[in-house]
mmCIF file of the N, C-alpha and C atoms, coordinates in Angstrom:
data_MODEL
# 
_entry.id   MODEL 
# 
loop_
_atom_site.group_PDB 
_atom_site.id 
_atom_site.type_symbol 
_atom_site.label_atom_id 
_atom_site.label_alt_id 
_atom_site.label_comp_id 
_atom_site.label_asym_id 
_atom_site.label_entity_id 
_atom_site.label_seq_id 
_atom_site.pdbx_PDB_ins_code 
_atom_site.Cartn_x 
_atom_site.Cartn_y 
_atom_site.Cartn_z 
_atom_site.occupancy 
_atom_site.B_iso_or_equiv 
_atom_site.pdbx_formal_charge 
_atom_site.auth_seq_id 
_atom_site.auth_comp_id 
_atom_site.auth_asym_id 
_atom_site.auth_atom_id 
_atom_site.pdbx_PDB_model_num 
ATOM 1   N N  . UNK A 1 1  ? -54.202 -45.207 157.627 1.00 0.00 ? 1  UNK A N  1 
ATOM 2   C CA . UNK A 1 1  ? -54.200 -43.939 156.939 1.00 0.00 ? 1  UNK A CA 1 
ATOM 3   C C  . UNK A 1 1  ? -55.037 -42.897 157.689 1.00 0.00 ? 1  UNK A C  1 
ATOM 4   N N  . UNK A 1 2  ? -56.067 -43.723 158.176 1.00 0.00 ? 2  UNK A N  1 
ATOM 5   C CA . UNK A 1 2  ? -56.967 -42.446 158.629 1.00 0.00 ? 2  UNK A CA 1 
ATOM 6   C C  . UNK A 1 2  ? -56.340 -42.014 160.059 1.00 0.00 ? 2  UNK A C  1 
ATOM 7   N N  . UNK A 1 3  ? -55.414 -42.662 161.023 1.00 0.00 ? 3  UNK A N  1 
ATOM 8   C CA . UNK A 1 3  ? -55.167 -42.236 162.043 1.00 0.00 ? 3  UNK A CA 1 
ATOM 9   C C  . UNK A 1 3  ? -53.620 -41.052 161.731 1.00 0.00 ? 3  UNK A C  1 
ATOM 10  N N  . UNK A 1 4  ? -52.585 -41.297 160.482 1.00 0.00 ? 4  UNK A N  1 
ATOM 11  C CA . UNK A 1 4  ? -52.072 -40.485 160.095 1.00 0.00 ? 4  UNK A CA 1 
ATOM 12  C C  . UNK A 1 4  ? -52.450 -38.598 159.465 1.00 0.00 ? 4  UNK A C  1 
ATOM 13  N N  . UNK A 1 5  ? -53.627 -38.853 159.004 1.00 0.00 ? 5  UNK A N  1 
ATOM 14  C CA . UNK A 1 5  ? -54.425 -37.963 158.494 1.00 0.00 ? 5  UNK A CA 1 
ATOM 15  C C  . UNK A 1 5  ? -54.296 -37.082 159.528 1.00 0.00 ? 5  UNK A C  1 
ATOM 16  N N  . UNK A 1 6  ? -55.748 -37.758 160.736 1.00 0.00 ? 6  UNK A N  1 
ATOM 17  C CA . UNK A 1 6  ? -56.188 -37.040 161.986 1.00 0.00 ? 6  UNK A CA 1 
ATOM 18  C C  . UNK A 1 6  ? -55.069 -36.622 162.737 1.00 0.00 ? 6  UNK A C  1 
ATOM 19  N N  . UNK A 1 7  ? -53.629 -36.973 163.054 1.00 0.00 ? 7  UNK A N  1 
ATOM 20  C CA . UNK A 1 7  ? -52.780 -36.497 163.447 1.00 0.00 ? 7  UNK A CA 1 
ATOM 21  C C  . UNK A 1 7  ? -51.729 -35.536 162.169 1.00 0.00 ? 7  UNK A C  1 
ATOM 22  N N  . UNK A 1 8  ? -52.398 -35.473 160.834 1.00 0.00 ? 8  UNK A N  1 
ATOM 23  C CA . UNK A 1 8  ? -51.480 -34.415 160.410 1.00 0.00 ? 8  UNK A CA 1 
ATOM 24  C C  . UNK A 1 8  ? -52.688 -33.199 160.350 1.00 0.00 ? 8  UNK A C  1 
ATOM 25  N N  . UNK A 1 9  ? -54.097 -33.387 160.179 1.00 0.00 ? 9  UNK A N  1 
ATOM 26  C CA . UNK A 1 9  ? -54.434 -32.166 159.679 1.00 0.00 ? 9  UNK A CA 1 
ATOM 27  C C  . UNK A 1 9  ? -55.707 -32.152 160.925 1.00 0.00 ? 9  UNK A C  1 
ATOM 28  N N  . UNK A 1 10 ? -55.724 -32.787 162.121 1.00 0.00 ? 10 UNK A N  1 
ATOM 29  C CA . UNK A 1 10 ? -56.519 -32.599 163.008 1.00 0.00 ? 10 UNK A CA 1 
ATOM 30  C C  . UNK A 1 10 ? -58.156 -33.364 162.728 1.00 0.00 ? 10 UNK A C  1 
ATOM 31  N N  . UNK A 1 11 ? -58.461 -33.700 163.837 1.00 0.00 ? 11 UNK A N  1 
ATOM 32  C CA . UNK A 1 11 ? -60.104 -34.695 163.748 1.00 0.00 ? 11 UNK A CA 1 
ATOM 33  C C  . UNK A 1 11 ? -61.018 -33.868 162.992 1.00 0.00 ? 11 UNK A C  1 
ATOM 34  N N  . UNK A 1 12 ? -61.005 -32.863 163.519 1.00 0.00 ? 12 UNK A N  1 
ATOM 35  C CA . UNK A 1 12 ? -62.068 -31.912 162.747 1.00 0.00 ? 12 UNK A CA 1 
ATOM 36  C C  . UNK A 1 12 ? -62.080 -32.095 160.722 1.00 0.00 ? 12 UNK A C  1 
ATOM 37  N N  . UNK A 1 13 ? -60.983 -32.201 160.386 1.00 0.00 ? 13 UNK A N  1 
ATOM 38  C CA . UNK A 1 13 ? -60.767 -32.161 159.312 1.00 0.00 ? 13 UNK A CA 1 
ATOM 39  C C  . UNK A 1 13 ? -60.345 -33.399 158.881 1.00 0.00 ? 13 UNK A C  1 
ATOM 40  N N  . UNK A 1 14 ? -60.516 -34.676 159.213 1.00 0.00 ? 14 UNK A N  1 
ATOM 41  C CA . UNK A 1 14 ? -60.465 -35.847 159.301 1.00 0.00 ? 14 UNK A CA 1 
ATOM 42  C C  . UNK A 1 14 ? -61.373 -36.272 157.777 1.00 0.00 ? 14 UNK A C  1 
ATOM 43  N N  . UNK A 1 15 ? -62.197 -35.973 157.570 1.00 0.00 ? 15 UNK A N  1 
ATOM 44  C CA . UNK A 1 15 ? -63.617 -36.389 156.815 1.00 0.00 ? 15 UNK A CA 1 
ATOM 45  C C  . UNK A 1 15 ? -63.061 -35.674 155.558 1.00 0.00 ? 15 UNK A C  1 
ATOM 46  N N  . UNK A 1 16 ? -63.044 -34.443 155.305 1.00 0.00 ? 16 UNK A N  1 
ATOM 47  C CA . UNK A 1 16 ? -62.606 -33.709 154.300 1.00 0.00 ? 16 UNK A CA 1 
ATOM 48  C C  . UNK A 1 16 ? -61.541 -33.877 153.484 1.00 0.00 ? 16 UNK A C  1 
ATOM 49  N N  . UNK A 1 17 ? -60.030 -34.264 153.957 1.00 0.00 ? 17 UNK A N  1 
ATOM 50  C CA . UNK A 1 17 ? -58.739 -35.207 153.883 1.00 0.00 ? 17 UNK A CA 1 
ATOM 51  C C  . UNK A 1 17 ? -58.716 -36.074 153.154 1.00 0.00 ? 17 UNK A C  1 
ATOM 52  N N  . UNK A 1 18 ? -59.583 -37.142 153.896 1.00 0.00 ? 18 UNK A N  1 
ATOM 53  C CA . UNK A 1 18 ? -59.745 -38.850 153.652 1.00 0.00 ? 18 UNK A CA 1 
ATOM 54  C C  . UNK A 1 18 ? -60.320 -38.381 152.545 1.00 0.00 ? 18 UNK A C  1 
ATOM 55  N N  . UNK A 1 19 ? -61.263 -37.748 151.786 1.00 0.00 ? 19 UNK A N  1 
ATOM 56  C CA . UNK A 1 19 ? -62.394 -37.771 150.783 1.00 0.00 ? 19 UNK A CA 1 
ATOM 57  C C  . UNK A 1 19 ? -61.133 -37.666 149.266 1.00 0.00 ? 19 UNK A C  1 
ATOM 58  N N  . UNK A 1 20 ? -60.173 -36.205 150.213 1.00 0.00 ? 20 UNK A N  1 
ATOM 59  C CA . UNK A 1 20 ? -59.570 -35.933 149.179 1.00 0.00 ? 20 UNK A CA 1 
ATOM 60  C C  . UNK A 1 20 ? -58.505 -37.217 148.534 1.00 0.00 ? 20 UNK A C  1 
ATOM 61  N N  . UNK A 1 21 ? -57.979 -37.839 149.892 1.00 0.00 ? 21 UNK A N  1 
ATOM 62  C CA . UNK A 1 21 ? -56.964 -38.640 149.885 1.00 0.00 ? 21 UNK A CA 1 
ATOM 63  C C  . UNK A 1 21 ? -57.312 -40.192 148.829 1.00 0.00 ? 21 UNK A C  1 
ATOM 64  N N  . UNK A 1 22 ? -58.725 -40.076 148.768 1.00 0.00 ? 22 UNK A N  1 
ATOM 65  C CA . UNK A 1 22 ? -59.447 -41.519 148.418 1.00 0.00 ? 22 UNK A CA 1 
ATOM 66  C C  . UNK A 1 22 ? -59.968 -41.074 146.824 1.00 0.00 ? 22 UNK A C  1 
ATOM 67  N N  . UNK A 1 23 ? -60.137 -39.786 146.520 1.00 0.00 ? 23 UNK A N  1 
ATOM 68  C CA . UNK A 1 23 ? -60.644 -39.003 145.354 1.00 0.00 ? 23 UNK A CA 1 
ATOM 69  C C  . UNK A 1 23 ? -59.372 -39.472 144.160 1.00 0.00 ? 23 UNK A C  1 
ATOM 70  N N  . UNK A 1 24 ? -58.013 -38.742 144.796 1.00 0.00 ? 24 UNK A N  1 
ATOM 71  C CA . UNK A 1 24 ? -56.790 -39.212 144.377 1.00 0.00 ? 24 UNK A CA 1 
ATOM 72  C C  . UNK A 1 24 ? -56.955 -40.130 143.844 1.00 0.00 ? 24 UNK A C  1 
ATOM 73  N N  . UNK A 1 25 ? -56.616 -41.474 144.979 1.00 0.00 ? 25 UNK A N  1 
ATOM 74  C CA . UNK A 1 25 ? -56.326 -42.630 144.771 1.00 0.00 ? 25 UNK A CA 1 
ATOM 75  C C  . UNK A 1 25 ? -57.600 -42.914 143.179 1.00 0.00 ? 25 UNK A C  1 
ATOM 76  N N  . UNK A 1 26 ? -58.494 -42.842 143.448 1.00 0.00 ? 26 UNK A N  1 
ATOM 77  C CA . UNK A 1 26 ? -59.545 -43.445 142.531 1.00 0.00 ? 26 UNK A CA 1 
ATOM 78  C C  . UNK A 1 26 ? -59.327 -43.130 140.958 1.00 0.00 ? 26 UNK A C  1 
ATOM 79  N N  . UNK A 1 27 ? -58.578 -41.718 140.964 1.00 0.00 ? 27 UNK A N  1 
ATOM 80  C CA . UNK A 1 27 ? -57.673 -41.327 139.729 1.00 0.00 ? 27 UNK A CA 1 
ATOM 81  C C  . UNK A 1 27 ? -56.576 -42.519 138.930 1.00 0.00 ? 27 UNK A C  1 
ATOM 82  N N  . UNK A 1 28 ? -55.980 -42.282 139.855 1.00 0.00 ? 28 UNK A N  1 
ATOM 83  C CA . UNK A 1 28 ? -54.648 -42.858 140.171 1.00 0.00 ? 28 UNK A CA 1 
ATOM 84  C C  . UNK A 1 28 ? -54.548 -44.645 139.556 1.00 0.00 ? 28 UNK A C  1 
ATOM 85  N N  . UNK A 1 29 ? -55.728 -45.238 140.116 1.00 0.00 ? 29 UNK A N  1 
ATOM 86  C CA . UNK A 1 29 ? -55.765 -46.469 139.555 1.00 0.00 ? 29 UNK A CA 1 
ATOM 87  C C  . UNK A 1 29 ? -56.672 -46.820 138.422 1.00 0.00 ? 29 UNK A C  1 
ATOM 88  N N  . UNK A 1 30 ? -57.702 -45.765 137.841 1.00 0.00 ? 30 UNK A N  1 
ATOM 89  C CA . UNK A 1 30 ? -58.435 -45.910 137.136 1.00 0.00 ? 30 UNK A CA 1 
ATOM 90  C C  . UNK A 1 30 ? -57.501 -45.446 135.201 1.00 0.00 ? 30 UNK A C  1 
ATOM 91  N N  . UNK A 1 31 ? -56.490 -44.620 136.226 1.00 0.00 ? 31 UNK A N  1 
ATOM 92  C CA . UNK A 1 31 ? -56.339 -44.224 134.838 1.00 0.00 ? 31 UNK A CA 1 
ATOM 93  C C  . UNK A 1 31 ? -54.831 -44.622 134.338 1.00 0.00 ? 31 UNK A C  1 
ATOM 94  N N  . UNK A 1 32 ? -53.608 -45.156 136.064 1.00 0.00 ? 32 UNK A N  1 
ATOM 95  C CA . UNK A 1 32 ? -52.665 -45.249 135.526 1.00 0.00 ? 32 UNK A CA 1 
ATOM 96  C C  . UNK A 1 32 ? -52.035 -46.335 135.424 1.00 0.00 ? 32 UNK A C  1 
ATOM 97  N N  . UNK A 1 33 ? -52.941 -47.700 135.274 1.00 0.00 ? 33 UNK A N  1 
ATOM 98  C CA . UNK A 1 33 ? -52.683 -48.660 134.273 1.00 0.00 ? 33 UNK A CA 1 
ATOM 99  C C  . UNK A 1 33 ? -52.454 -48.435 132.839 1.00 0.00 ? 33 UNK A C  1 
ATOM 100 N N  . UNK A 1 34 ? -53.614 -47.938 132.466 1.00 0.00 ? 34 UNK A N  1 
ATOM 101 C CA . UNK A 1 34 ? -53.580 -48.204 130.968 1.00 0.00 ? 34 UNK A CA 1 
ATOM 102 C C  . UNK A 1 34 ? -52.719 -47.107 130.185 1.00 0.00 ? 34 UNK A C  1 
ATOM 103 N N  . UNK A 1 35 ? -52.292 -45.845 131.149 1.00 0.00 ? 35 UNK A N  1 
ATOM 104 C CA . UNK A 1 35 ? -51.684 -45.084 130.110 1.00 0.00 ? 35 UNK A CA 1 
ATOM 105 C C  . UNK A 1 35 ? -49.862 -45.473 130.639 1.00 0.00 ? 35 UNK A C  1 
ATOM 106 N N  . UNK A 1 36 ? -49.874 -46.055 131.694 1.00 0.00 ? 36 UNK A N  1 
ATOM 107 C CA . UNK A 1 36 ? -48.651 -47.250 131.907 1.00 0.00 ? 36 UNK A CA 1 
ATOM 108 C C  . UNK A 1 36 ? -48.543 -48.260 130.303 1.00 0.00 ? 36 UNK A C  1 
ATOM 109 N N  . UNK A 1 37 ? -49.873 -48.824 130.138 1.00 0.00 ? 37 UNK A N  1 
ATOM 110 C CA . UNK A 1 37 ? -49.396 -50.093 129.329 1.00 0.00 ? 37 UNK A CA 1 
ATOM 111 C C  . UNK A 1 37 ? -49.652 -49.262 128.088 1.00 0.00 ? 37 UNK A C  1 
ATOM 112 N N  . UNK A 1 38 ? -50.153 -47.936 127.305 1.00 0.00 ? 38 UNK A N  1 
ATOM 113 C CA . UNK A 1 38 ? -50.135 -47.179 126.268 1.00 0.00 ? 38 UNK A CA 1 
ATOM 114 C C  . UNK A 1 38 ? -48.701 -46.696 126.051 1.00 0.00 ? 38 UNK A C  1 
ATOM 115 N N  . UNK A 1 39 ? -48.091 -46.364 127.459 1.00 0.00 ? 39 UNK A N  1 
ATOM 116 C CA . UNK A 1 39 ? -46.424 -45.812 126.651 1.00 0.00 ? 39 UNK A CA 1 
ATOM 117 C C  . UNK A 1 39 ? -45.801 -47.135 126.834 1.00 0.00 ? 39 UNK A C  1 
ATOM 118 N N  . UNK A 1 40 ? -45.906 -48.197 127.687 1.00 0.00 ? 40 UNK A N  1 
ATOM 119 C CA . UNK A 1 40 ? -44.995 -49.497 127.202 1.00 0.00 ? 40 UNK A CA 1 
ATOM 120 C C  . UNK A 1 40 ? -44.834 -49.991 125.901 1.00 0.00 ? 40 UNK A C  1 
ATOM 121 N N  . UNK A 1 41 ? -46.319 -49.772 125.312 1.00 0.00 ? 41 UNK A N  1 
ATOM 122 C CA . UNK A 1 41 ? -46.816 -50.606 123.900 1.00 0.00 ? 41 UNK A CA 1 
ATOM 123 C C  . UNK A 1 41 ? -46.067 -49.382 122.942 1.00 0.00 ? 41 UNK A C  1 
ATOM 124 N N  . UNK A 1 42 ? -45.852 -47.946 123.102 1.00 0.00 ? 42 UNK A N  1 
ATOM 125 C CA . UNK A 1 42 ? -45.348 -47.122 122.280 1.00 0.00 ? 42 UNK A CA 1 
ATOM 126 C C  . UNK A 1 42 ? -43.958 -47.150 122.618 1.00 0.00 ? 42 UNK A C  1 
ATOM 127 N N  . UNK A 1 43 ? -43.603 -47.709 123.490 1.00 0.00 ? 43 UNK A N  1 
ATOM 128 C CA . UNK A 1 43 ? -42.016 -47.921 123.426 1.00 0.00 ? 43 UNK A CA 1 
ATOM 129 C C  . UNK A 1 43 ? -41.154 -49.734 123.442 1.00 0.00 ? 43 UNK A C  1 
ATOM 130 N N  . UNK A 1 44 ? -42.283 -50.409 123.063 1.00 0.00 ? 44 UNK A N  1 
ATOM 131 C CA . UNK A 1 44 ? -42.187 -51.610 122.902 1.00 0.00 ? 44 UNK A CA 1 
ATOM 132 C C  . UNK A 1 44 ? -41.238 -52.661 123.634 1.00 0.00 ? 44 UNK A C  1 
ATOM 133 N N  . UNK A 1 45 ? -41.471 -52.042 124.934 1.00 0.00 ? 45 UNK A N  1 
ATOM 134 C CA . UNK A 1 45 ? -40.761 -52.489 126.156 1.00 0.00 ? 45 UNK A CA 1 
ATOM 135 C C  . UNK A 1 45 ? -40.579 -53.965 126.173 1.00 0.00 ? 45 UNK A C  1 
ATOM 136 N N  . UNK A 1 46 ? -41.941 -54.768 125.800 1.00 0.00 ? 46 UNK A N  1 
ATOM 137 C CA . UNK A 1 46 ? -41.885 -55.977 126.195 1.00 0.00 ? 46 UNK A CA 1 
ATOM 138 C C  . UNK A 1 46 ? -40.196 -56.761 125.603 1.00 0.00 ? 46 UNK A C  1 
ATOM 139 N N  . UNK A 1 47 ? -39.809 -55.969 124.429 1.00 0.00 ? 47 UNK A N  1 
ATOM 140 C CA . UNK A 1 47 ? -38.991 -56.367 123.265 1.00 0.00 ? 47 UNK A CA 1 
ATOM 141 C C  . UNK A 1 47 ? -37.716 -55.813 124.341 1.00 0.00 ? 47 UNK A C  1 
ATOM 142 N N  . UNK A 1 48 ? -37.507 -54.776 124.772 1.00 0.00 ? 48 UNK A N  1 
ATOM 143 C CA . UNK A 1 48 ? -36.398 -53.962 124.946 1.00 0.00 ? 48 UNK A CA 1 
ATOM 144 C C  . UNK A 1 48 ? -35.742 -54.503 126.275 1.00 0.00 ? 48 UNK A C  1 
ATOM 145 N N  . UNK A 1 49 ? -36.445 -55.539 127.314 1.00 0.00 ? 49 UNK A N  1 
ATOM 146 C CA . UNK A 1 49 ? -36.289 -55.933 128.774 1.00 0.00 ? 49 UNK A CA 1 
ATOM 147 C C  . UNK A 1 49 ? -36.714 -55.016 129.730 1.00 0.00 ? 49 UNK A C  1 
ATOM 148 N N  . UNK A 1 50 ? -36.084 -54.434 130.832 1.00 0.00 ? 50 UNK A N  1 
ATOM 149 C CA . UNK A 1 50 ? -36.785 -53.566 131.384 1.00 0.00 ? 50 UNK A CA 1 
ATOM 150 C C  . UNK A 1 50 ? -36.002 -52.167 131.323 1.00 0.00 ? 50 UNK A C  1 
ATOM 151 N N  . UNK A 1 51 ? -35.434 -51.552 130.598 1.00 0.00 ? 51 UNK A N  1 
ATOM 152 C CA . UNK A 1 51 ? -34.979 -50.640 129.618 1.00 0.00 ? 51 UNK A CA 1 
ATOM 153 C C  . UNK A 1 51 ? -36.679 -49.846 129.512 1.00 0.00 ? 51 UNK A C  1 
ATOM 154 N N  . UNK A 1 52 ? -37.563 -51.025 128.642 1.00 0.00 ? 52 UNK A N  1 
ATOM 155 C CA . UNK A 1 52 ? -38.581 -50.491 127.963 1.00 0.00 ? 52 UNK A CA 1 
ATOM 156 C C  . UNK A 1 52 ? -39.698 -49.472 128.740 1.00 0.00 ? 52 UNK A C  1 
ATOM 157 N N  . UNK A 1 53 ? -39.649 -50.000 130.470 1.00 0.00 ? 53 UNK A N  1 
ATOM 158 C CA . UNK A 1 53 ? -40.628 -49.927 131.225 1.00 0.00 ? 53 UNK A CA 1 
ATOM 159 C C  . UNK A 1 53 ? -39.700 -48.557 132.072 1.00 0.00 ? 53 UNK A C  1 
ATOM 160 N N  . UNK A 1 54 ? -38.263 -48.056 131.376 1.00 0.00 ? 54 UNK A N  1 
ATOM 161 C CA . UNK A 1 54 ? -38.510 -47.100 132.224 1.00 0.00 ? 54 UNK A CA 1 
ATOM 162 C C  . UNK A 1 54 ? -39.204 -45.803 131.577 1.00 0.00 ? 54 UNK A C  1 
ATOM 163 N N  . UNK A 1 55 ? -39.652 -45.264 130.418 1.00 0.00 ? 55 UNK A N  1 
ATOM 164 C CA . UNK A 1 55 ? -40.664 -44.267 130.400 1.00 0.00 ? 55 UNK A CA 1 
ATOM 165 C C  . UNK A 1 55 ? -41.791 -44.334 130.865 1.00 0.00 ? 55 UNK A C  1 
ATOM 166 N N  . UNK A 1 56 ? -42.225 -45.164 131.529 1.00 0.00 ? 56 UNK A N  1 
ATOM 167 C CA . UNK A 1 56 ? -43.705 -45.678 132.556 1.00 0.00 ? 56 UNK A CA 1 
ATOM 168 C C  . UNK A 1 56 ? -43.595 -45.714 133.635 1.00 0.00 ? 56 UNK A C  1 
ATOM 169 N N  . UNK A 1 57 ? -41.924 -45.641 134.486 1.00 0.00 ? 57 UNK A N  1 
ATOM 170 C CA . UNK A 1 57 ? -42.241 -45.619 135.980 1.00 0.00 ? 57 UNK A CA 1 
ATOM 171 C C  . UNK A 1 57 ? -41.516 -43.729 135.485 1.00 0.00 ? 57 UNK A C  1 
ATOM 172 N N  . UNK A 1 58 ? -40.789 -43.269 134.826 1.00 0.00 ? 58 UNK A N  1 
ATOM 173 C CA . UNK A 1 58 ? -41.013 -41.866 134.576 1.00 0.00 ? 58 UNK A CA 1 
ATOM 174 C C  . UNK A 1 58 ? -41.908 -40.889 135.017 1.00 0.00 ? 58 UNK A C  1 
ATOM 175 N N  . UNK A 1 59 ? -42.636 -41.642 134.111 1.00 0.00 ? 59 UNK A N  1 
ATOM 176 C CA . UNK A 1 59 ? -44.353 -41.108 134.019 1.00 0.00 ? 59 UNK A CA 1 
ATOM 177 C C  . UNK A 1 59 ? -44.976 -40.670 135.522 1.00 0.00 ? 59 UNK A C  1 
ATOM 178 N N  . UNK A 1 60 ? -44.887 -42.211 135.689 1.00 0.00 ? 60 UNK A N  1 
ATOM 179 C CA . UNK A 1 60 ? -45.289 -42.569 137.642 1.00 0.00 ? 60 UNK A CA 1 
ATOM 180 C C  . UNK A 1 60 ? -44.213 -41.679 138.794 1.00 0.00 ? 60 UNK A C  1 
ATOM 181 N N  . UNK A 1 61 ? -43.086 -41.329 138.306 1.00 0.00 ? 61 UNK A N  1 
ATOM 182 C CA . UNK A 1 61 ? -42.511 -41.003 139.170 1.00 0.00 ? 61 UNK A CA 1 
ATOM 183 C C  . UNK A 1 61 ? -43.181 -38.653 138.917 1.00 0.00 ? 61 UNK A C  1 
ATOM 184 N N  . UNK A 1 62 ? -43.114 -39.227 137.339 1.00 0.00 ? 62 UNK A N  1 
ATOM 185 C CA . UNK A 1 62 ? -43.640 -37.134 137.307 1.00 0.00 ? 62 UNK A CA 1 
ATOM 186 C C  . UNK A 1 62 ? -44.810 -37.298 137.891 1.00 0.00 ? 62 UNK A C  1 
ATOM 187 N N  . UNK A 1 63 ? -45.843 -38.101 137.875 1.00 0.00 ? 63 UNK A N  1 
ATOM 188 C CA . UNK A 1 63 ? -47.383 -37.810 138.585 1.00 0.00 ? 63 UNK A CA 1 
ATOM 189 C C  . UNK A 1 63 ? -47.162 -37.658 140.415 1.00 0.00 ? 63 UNK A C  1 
ATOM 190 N N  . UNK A 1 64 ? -46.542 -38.293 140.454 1.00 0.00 ? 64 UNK A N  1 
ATOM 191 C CA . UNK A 1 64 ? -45.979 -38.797 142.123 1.00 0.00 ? 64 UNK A CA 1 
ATOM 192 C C  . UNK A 1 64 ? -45.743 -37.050 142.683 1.00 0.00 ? 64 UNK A C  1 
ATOM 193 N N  . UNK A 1 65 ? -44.723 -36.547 141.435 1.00 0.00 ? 65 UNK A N  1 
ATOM 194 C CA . UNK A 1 65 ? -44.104 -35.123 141.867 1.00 0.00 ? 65 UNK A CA 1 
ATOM 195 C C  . UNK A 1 65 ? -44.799 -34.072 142.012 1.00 0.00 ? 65 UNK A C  1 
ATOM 196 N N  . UNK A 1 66 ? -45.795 -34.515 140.850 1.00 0.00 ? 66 UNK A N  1 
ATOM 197 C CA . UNK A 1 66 ? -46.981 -33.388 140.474 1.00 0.00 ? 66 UNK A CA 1 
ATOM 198 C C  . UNK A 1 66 ? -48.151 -33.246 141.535 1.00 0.00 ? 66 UNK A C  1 
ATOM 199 N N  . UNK A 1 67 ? -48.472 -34.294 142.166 1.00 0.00 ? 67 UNK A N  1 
ATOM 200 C CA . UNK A 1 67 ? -49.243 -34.505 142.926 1.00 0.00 ? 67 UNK A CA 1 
ATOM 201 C C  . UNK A 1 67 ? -48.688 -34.051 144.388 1.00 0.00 ? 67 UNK A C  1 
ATOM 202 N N  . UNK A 1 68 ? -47.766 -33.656 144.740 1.00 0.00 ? 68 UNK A N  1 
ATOM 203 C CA . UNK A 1 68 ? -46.977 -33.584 146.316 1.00 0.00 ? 68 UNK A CA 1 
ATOM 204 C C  . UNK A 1 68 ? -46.936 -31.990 145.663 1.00 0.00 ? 68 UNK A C  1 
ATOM 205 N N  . UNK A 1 69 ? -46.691 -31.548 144.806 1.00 0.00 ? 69 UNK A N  1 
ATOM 206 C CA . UNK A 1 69 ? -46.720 -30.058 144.291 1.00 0.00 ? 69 UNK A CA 1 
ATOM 207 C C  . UNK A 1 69 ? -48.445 -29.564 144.837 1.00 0.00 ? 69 UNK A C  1 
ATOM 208 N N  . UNK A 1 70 ? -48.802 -30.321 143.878 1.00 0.00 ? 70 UNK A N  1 
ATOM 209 C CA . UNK A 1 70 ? -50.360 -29.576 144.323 1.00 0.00 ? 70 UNK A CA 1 
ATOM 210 C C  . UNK A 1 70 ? -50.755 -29.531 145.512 1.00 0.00 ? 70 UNK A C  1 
ATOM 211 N N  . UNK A 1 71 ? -50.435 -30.835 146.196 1.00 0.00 ? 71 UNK A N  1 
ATOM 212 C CA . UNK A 1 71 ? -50.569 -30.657 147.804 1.00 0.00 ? 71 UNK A CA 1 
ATOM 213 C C  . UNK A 1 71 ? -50.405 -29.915 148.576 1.00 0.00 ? 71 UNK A C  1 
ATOM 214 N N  . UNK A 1 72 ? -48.637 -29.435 148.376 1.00 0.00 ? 72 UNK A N  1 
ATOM 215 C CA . UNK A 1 72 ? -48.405 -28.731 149.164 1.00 0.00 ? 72 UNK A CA 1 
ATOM 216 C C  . UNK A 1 72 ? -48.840 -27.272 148.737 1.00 0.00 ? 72 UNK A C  1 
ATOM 217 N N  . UNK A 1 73 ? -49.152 -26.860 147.402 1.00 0.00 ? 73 UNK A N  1 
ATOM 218 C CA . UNK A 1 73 ? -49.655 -25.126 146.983 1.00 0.00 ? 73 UNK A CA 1 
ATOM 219 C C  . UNK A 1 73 ? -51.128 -25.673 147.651 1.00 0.00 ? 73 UNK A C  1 
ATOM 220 N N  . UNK A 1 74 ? -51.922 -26.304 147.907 1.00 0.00 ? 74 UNK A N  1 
ATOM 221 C CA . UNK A 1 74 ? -53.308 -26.860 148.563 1.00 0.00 ? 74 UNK A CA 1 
ATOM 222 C C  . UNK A 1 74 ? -52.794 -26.455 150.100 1.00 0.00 ? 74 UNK A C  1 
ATOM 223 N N  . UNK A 1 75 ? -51.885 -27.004 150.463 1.00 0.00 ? 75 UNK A N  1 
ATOM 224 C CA . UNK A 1 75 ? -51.707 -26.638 151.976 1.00 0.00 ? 75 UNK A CA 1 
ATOM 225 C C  . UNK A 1 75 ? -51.518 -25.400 152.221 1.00 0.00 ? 75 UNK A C  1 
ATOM 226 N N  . UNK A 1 76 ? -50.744 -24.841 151.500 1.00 0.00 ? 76 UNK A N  1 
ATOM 227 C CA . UNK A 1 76 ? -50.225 -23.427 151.818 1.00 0.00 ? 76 UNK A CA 1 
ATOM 228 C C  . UNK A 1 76 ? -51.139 -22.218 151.839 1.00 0.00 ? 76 UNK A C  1 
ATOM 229 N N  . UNK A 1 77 ? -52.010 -22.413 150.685 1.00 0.00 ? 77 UNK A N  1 
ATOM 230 C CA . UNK A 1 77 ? -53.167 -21.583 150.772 1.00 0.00 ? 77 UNK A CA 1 
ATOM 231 C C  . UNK A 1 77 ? -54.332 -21.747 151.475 1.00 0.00 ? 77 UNK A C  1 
ATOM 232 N N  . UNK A 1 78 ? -54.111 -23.055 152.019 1.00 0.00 ? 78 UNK A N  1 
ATOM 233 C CA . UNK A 1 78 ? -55.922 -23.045 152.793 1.00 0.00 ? 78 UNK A CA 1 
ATOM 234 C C  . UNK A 1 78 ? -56.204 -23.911 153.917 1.00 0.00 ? 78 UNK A C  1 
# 
């Protein structure tokens, strides 16, 4: 990851990137388990097969979108 970084946004800015890139991530797994297994349990997936589990990769797929949005209005301005 870190050698992709330094070749998209340059060494200089290597440190700043990674912080952001690792800030993310720390979101990302802290919070999107459980609100994964909060809409499974509200749509009672376990019951439904995997029918149940698609409003949870939904979810995962709008954060995915939302997050490449902000990126790129982050890139564009600065």
């Amino acid at each position: 990851m870190p050698t992709v970084v330094g070749n998209t946004f340059g060494s200089a800015r290597v440190s700043v990137v990674m912080g952001m890139v690792v800030t993310g991530w720390a979101g990302s797994y802290l919070l999107g388990a459980p609100i994964a297994g909060f809409i499974l349990d509200a749509a009672s997936g376990e019951n439904k097969g995997i029918t149940g589990y698609r409003p949870a990769i939904v979810d995962a797929g709008a954060m995915t979108v939302a997050s490449i949005i902000g990126l790129s209005i982050r890139l564009k301005n600065g």
